[in-house]
N, C-alpha and C positions, 0 to 999 in steps of 0.2 A: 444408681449403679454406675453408666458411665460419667458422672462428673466426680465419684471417688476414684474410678478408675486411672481418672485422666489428672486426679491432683495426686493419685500414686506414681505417677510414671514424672510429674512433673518435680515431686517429690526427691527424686532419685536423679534426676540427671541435676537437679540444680548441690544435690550432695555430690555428685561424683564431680560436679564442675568446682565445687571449692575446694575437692580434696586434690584436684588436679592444679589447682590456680596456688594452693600453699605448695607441692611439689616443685615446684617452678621456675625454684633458682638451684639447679645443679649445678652452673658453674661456678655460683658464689659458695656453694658446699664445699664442691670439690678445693677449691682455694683457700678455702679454712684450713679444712687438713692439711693440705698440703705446708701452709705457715705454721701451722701446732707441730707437722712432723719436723720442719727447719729447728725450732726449738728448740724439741728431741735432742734435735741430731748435735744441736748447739752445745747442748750441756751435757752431752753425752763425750763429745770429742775434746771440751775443757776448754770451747770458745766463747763460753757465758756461765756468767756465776749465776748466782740462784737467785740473787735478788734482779740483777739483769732476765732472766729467765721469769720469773716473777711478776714484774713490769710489764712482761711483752705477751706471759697468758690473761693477763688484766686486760690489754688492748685486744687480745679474742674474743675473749668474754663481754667485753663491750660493742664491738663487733656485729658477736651474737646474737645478742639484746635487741639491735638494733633489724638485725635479719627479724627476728619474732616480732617487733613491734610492727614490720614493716608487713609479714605473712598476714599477722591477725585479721584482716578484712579480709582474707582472701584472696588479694590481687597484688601484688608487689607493680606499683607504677615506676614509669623510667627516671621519677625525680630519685623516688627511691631507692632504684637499682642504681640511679648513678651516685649518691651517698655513699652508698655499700660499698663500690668498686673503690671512691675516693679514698675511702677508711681502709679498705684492702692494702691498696697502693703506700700510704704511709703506714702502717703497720710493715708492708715488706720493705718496704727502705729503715724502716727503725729495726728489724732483724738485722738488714746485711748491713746496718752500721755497727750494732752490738758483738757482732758475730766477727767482724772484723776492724775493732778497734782493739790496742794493748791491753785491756785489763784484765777478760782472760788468760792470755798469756805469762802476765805475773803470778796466776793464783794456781798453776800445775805444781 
């Protein structure tokens, strides 16, 4: 009775500890959206075409992939977290170069 007990209880915290460990990168979330809204707002205001546009939700999506590959154990490590942030980083420089380079501007 108590060693079910105690593999119930042990049960439970090692579930609640990986649903907490895949929770874990809010601020690599937050900075996703926040690049997918830049997109948006890209193609929305006529400062990326669609195929540029295109391009740059590919590099999310891969991104992504990589965020999921990195959750699946459970524990995102700091080699990992710092991939993420690196991928982040040149993804928003390859926005604000698209965003504000001429070719938008020819296709209004």
């Amino acid at each position: 009775m108590m060693r079910q007990m105690l593999l119930a209880i042990s049960t439970v915290v090692l579930t609640a500890g990986m649903a907490y460990a895949q929770a874990d990168t809010p601020g690599i979330d937050q900075r996703q959206a926040n690049q997918e809204r830049r997109i948006d707002q890209g193609i929305a205001s006529g400062q990326l075409t669609q195929r540029e546009a295109a391009r740059l939700d590919r590099q999310q999506d891969r991104i992504d992939r990589m965020e999921n590959k990195a959750k699946a154990d459970g524990v995102v490590t700091a080699r990992e977290r710092a991939r993420l942030h690196a991928a982040q980083d040149r993804a928003s420089r390859n926005i604000a170069r698209e965003k504000h380079d001429a070719q938008g501007k020819r296709h209004r």
